[in-house]
N, C-alpha and C positions, 0 to 999 in steps of 0.2 A: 152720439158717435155712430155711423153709419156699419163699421166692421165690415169694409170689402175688403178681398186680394187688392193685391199689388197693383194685377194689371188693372183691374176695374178701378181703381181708384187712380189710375195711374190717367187712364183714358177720360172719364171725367176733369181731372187737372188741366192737361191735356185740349180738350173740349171749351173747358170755362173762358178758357186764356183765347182760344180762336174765334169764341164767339164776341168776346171783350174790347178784342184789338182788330181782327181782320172780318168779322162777319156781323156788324151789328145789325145791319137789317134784316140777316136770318133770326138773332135774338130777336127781330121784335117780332118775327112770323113766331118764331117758339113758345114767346110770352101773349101771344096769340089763341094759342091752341091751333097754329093752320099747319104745322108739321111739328113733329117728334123729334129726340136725343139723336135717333139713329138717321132719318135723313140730313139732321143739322151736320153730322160730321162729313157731309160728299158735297156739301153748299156753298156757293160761293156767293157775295155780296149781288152779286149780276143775276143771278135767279132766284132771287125772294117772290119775284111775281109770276115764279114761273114753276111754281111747288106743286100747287094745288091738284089732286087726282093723281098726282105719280107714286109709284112705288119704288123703293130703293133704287132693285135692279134699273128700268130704264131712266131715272134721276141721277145715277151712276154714270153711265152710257152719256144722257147728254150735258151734264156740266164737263166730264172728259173732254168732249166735242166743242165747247164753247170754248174753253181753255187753252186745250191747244189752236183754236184759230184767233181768241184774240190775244193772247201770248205763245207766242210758237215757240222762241230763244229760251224762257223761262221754262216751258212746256220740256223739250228737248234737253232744258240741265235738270230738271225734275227727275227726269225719266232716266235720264246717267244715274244719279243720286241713289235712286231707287233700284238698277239695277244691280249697281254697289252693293247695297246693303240686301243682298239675296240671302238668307238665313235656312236653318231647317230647326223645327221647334217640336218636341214631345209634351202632349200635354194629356195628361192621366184621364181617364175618365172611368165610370164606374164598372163595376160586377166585371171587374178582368179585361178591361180593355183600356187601348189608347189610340189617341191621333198624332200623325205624323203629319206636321204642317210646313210646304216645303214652298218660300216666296221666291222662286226664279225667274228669268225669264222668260215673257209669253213664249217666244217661238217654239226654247225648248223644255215648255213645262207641255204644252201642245204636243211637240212630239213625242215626247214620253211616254203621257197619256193616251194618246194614238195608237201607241206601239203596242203598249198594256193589255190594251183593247183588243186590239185585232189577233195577240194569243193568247186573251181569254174566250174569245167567239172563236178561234180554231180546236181551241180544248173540248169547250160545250158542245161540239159537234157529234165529239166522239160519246162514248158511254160516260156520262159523268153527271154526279148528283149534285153539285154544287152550282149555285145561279153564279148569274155574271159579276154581278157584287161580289160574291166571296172568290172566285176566281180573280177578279183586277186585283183584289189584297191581298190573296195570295202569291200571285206572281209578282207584286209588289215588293215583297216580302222575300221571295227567293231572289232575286233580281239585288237587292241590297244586300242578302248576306251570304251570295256566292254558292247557296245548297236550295236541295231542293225538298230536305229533312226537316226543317225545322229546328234544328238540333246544332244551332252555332254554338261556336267559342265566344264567351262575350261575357264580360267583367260584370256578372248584375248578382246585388247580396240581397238575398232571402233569408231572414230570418225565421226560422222553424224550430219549434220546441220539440225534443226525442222524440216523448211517446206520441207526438204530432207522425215522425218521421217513420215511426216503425207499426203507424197502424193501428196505435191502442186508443185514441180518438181523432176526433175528427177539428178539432181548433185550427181558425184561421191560422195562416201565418202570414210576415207580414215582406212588402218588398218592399227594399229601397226607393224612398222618392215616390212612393204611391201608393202605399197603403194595405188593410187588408187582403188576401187572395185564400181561396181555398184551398184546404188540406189536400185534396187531391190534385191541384194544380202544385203546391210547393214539391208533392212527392215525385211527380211528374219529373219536375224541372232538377232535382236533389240527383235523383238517378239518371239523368240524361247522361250519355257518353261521354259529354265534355264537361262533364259539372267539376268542380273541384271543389273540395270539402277543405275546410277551417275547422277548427277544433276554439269552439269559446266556453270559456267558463264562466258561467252569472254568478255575484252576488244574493243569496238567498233573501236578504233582506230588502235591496231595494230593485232587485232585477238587474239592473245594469253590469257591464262586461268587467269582470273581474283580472282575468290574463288572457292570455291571446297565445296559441301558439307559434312557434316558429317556425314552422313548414309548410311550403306551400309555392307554386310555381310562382317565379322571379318574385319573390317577397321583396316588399318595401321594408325601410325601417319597423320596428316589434311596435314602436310609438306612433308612430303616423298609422299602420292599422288600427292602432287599436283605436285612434281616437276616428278614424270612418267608421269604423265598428258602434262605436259606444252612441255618433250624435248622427249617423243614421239618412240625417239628413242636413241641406246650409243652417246655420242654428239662427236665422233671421227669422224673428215670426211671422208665419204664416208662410215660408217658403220652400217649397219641398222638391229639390233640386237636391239630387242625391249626393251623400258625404264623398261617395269612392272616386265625384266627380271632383270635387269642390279643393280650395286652396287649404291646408290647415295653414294657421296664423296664431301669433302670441294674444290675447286678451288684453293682459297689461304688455307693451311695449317693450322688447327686448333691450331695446334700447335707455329705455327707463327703468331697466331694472328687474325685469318680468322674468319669470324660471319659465325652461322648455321642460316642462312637465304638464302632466294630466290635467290638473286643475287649472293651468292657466292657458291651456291651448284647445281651437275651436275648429271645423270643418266652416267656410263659408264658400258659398256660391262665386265667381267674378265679383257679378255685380255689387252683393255685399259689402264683400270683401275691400271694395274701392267706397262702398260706406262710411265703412268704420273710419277713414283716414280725415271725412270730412268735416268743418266746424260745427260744434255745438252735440256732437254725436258724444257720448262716452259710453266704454264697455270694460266691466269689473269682475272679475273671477268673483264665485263664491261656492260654498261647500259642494260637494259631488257633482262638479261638473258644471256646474248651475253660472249662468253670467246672466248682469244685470245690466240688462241696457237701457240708456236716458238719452231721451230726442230731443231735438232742437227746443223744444216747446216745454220742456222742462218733465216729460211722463219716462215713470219708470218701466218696465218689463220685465220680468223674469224670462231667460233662454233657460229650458229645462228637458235635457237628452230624455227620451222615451224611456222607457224600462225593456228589458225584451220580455218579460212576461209579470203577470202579477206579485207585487210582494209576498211574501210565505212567511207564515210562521216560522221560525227556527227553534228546535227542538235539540237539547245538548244531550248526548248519548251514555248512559254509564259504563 
């Protein structure tokens, strides 16, 4: 079992099939050794003899070029297709950071970035310690969320343990959809002006969210928080697409019979979420939250919500 993500495994699938049906003469440069995974996926049948010495970038460049002059029609609905499906995509990366990956339009992804540009080299002119790099992601960054603070309004759940929050250690806490971040960055974000506080109460035994309070700007139902709360994240393995985003949905079928309660209802992603409806998939509530899902191929998995913090002893008081 190789255990990739999604998309890695997704792309390989992906790959196999284009190399199988529409590129077999790149498969045989690939079963070659005369090019690699990554220039196979820019290759088209017509340049297998024309691999050799290129690097992605200008192997990019001119199968482009081949393509639209010997299919222009195709070329041109390609290129509709693709402007369609313009997306913007967050994808977490480490020690407190992330990428925003935005597929638009050349023109105005060009001008954008143009513009970016031209008042981050107006800024650095003046007194300012920041290189051109951190000023385009800066202005980036104010430019999308309307301030020039840092300090937006914006639905994102940090989980942080008290004495995390008042300073008596220093333990990660953890954010939605992405994983650990430092105590001093949780405390940062806790106290920001626009923060809004929730009130949870853990379970001492297993960690997990026991009640949920009820106040709180425009609250959703006390159940659909509590279950973004509890699974934190889409409860699909390996996908970490945050709950506060995600559909909640029955487990067992409401329709079949399912109770809208705690234990049979799940946060999932879209894409999941249009999973779960398809053959050969099944997905079964079991104790504390816990669902067990069986794939087409007959393997089971346990879905099992995070804890917000470690199990504890429980000590009963006289």
């Amino acid at each position: 079992m190789l255990k990739l993500v999604e998309q890695k495994a997704a792309k390989k699938v992906a790959l196999a099939r284009t190399l199988t049906t529409r590129l077999p003469e790149t498969l045989k440069a690939m079963e070659g050794g005369v090019i690699d995974e990554e220039k196979a996926r820019e290759v088209d049948a017509i340049m297998a003899t024309r691999l050799k010495g290129k690097n992605p970038d200008s192997l990019r460049k001119m199968v482009n070029y081949w393509i639209a002059k010997v299919d222009k029609e195709g070329y041109e609905a390609r290129c509709k297709a693709k402007r369609a499906d313009r997306q913007l995509q967050l994808i977490h990366q480490d020690h407190g950071m992330s990428t925003l990956v935005a597929d638009v339009p050349v023109e105005k992804g060009s001008a954008a970035y143009h513009s970016i540009d031209r008042e981050a080299r107006k800024r650095k002119a003046k007194d300012e310690s920041r290189t051109l790099d951190q000023l385009r992601a800066d202005i980036l960054i104010e430019r999308c969320l309307g301030t020039s603070q840092g300090d937006p309004k914006a639905d994102v759940f940090v989980y942080v343990d008290m004495q995390t929050l008042a300073g008596l250690n220093s333990d990660p806490a953890q954010l939605a959809g992405y994983g650990p971040i430092p105590a001093s960055l949780a405390r940062e974000i806790a106290h920001g002006e626009n923060s809004t506080w929730r009130r949870i109460v853990t379970d001492p035994v297993t960690g997990l969210p026991a009640d949920v309070g009820r106040t709180r700007y425009r609250p959703p139902a006390a159940l659909d928080r509590y279950i973004r709360l509890r699974d934190r994240e889409c409860r699909s393995p390996g996908c970490s697409r945050p709950a506060q985003c995600a559909d909640i949905d029955h487990t067992e079928d409401w329709a079949q019979g399912g109770n809208t309660d705690k234990a049979n209802l799940g946060g999932w992603c879209e894409r999941h979420h249009y999973l779960k409806d398809q053959p050969g998939w099944r997905f079964e509530p079991q104790l504390d939250g816990v669902i067990a899902i069986t794939t087409p191929t007959g393997g089971t998995y346990p879905s099992r919500p995070e804890p917000l913090h470690e199990p504890r002893a429980w000590t009963e008081r006289s």
